[in-house]
N, C-alpha and C positions, 0 to 999 in steps of 0.2 A: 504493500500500500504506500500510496504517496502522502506526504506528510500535510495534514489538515490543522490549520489553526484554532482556537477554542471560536474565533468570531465567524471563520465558517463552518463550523458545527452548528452554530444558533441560528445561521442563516440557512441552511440547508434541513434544520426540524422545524425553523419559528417556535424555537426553546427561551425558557427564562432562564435567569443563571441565580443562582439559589450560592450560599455560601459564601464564604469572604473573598474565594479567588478573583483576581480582577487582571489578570494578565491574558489581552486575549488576541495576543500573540503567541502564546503556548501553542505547542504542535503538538499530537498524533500520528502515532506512525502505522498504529494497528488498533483493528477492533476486535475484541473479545467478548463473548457469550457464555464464556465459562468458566466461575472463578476459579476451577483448578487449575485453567492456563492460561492465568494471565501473564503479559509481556510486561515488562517495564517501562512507563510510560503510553501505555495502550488505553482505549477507551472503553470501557466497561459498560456495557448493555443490557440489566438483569431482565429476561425475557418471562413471560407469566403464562404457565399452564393448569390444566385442570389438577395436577397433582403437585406443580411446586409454583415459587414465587422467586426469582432472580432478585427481587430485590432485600428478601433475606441476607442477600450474599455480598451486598454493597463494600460493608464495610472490612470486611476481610478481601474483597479484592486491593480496592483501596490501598490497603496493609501490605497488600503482597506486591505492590509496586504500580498499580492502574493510574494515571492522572486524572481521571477524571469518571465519571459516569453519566448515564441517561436516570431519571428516576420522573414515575406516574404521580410520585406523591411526593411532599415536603417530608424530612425529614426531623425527629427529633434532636439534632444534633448534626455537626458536619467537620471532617478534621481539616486542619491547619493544613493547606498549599495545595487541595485538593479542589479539582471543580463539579458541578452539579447543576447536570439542563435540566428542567425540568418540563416535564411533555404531555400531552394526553394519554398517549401509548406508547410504552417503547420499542414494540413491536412496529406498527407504525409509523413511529420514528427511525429504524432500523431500515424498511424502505424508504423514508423519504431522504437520509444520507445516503445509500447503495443509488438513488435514483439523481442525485445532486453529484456524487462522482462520476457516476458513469458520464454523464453531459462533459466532464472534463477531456473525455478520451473520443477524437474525432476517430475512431477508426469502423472495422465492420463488427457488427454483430450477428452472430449466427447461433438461428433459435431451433430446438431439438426436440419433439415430442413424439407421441403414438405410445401405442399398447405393450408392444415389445421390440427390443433392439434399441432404445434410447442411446444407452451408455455406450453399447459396438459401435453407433453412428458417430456417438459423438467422439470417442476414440482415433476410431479413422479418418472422419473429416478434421480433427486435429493432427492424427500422420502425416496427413495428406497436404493440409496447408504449410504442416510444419518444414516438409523441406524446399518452401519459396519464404516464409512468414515466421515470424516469433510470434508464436500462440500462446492466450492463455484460455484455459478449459475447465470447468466444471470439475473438480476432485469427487473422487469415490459418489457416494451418492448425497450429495451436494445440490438436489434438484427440487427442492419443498420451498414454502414460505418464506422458510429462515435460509437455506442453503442455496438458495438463488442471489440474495442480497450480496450475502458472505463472500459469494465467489464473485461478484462484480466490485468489491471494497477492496481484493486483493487485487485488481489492475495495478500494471506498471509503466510508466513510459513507455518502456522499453517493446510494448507489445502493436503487435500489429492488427491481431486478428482477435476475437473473441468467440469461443465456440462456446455456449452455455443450453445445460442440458435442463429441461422444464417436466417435472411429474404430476400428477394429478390421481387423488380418490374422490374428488367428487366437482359436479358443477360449478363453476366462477375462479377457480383456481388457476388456468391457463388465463384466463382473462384478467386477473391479478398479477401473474408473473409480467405477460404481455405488454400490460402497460408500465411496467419497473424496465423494462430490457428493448421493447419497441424494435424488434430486431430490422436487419435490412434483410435476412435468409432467416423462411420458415422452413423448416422441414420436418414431415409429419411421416413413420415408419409406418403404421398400415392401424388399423380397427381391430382392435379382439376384445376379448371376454375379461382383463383383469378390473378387478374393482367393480365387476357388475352388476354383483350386492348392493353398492353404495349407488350405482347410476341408473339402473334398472333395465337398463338394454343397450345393445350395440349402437341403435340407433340415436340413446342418449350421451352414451360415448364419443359417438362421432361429433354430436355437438357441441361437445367440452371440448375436445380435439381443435375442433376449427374458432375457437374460442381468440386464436392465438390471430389470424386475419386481421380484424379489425385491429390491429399495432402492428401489421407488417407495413413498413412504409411504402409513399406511394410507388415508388419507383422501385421496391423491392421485388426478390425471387420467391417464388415457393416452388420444392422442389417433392414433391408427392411421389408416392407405390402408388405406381398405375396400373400394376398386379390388386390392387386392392378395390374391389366392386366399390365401396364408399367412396372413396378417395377419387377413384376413377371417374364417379359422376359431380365431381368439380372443374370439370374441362370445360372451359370457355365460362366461367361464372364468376372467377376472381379475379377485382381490378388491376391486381398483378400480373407481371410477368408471371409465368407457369410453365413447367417443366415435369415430367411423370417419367421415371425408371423402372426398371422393371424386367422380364424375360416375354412380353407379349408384342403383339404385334403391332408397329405404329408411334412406339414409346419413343419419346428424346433421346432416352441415355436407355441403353440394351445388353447384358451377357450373351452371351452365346458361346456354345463348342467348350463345356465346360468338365470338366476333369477334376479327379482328387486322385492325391499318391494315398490316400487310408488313414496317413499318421499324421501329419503337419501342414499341407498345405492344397489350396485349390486354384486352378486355373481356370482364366477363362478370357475371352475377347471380350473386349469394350468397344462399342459403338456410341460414337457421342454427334451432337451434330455438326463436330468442326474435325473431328480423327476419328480412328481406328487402333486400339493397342493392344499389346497383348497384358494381362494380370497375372502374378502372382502373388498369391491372400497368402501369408501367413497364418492360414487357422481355415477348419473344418467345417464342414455344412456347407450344402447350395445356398440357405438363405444369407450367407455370408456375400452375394452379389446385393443386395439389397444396401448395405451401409456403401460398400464400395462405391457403387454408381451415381449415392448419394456424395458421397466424397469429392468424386470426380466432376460432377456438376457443380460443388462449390467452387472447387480451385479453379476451372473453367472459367466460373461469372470472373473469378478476381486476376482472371489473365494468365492463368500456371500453362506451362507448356505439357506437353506427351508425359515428356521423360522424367516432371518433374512430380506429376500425378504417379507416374508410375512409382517413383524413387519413395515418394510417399506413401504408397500403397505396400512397399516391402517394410518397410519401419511400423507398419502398425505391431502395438501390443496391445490385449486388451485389457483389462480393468481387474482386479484382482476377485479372483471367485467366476468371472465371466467366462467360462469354457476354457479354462487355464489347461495347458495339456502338461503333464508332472510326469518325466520318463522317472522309470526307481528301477535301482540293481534286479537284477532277477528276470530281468523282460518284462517287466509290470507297467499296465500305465493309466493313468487315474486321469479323469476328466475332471475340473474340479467347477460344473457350473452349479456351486450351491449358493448363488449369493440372492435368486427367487427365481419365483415357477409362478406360472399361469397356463393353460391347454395351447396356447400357441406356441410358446418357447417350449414346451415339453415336447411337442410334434417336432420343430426342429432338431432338437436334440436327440430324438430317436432318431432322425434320421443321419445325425452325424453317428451316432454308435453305430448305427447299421452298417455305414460307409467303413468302419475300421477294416485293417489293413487286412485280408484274405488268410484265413486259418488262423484268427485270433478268435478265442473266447470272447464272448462280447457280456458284460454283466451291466445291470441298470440296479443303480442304489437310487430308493424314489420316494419323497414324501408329499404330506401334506400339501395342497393349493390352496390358499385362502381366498375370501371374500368375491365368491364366487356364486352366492345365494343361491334359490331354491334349487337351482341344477345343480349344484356341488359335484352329489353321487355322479350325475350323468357324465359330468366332464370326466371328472376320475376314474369311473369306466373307460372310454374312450381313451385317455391317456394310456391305459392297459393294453387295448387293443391296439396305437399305436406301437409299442414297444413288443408287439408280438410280431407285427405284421413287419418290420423292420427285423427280422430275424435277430431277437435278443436271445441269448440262451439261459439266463438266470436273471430272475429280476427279485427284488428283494424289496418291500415295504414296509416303510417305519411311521409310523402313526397314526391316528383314529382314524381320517378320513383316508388313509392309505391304500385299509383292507378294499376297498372299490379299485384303486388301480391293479392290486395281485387281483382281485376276482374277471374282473374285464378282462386282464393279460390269461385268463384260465378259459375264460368264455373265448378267447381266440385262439385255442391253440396252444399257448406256451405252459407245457406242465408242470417246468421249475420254474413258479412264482410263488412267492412267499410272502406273508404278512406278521409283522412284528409291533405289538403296541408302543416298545418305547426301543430307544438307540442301547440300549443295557440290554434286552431281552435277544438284538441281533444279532450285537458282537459275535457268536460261534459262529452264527451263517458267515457274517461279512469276513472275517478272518480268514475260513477256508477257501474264499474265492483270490486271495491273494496269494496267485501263482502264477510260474512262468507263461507268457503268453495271455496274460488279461487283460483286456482293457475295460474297465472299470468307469462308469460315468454316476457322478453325484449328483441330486439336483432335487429341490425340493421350495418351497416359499421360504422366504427370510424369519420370519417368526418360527422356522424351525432348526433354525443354528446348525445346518446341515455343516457347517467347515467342521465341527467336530468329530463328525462319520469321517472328512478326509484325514483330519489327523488321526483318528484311530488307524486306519487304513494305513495309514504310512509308518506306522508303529509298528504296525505287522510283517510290512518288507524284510524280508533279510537282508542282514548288514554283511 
């Protein structure tokens, strides 16, 4: 973060300033949301939810070296060389400085949304930019309320590009971020089913989705799955420029004549409307052309050449827990997408197991989906049947709503599928599948702390 004085702090919340400090020349160099890591001299934000209150925490950050803070309320007390804005909301206030910096940095912004593949797009359109541009990107999952602001506070001079990644569980939240980021590139991965408990259908979904339009500027791109039936009936309807990728027929930006080695990587041709080239994806799965293409259409609009899409397309890595491929001693090798699940990224993901390398055991470690309402069962079946039909040979399920996916994987065919109520009860199955020639895929909702099944799993290797 670039260093903010205490009197654009007040001008960029229309804060009072509470307390004796009166130097409002004092700088910031960082903000923080958590008093356990506060910086020295950082700004302190205590943020309010349903189960805690940030501003409990004041004064021990304070203590631990903060210059200053945001506070909803006056305080009974205030220490010596310390400052204190004082605001309607801090949260609020948290957007409206992320909203007052960003206006400092004339450069592009590029905005990241849909159902599944957020984090791989925004990954690789950061790869991607990365070998023409100095990027900065969305960390980890960095993509809510609070973690939208956060990752536009840390802008640099020194950055050219901004690729910031936007999530959503329910109605007005894309439209919230939208207008904090106002991007100049939308880019929407496709419609599916997660959260759609909280949305109540696809088609509710798609309308939070496109939430994000109304703040594409006027002159900006949207760059859409034109593979994607919703998506696709946006042709000719947004005052933007528009661009659709995809493997169908008629799209902007096209795969084709696509290949995988089994174990690391995929090929494929790119068809864009100014080249032709050829890719190779460092990572697994056909829908692995989906970020790609969108990658390629970024660096495009911003003038990248062939070779330098290309050069960026080999530097992708992605995001940790995101299909992470783990070689271990022994010929073993553990997939590790446990960072969440929904039926659309599980259908992908069976089909990257499927894809492993000819005469490998193929095993599917599988849990819970959340927030997936009254269809739950139905999806989790189906997820079964995918991982049958994708020639799994062992699949194993850990959790309540799990037994649906071993039942569905039983109803197709595959007669080692197993159901386990907790990650304790597996351990013997999972253990025994760690052997030469495995490959092993994790992959369950984030409320199910599946990274713990992979480090059990890598416990089990032989050393």
């Amino acid at each position: 973060m670039e260093a903010l004085t205490l009197r654009q702090l007040l001008e960029a919340v229309g804060g009072a300033l509470l307390g004796e400090h009166a130097d409002l020349d004092a700088a910031v160099t960082e903000v923080c949301t958590d008093s356990r890591k506060i910086q020295p001299g950082c700004l302190f934000i205590p943020l309010e939810g349903e189960r805690f209150d940030g501003h409990s925490f004041i004064n021990a950050a304070l203590e631990a070296g903060a210059a200053g803070c945001f506070t909803a309320r006056e305080r009974e007390s205030y220490l010596p060389g310390k400052f204190y804005i004082k605001v309607r909301s801090t949260q609020r206030a948290l957007w409206d400085l992320a909203r007052y910096y960003k206006a400092l940095f004339p450069i592009p912004f590029v905005a990241i949304t849909g159902s599944v593949g957020k984090t791989t797009t925004k990954d690789m359109a950061a790869a991607v930019l990365g070998a023409k541009f100095c990027v900065h990107k969305t960390e980890g999952n960095f993509n809510n309320d609070i973690g939208v602001p956060l990752t536009l506070l840390k802008l640099e001079r020194r950055h050219q590009v901004c690729v910031v990644e936007m999530g959503m569980d329910h109605a007005g939240e894309i439209d919230y971020l939208g207008r904090l980021v106002e991007p100049d590139m939308a880019l929407i991965t496709n419609i599916g089913d997660a959260h759609i408990e909280n949305l109540g259908s696809r088609e509710e979904i798609f309308k939070a989705k496109c939430e994000i339009f109304p703040h594409l500027k006027e002159d900006g791109l949207a760059i859409l799955n034109g593979d994607d039936p919703m998506l696709a009936s946006l042709r000719g309807t947004l005052p933007q420029r528009t661009v659709f990728v995809g493997r169908g027929e008629g799209l902007d930006y096209a795969a084709c004549d696509l290949s995988s080695d089994g174990t690391a990587h995929l090929n494929c041709r790119v068809k864009t409307p100014h080249s032709q080239f050829q890719a190779d994806i460092p990572a697994l799965g056909d829908h692995m052309i989906y970020p790609t293409l969108m990658a390629a259409a970024v660096g495009e609009a911003l003038g990248m050449a062939p070779d330098e899409i290309v050069r960026g397309i080999g530097a992708f890595l992605p995001t940790k827990m995101r299909m992470n491929i783990i070689r271990c001693k022994g010929d073993v090798v553990i997939l590790n997408d446990a960072y969440n699940a929904n039926p659309q990224s599980m259908r992908a993901a069976a089909a990257v197991l499927g894809d492993a390398a000819h005469g490998r055991r193929r095993v599917a470690v599988l849990g819970d989906m959340k927030e997936l309402g009254p269809g739950s069962e139905q999806f989790h079946r189906a997820v079964g049947s995918y991982f049958a039909q994708a020639g799994t040979h062992r699949l194993i399920a850990v959790g309540d709503l799990a037994r649906f996916i071993a039942e569905g994987a039983r109803d197709a065919g595959l007669e080692r599928a197993d159901h386990y109520p907790t990650m304790e009860e597996a351990k013997n199955a999972l253990s025994r599948e760690v052997r030469a020639g495995a490959t092993i895929l994790v992959k369950a909702s984030r409320a199910m702390a599946f990274e713990k099944i992979v480090d059990f799993l890598l416990s089990c290797v032989p050393q």
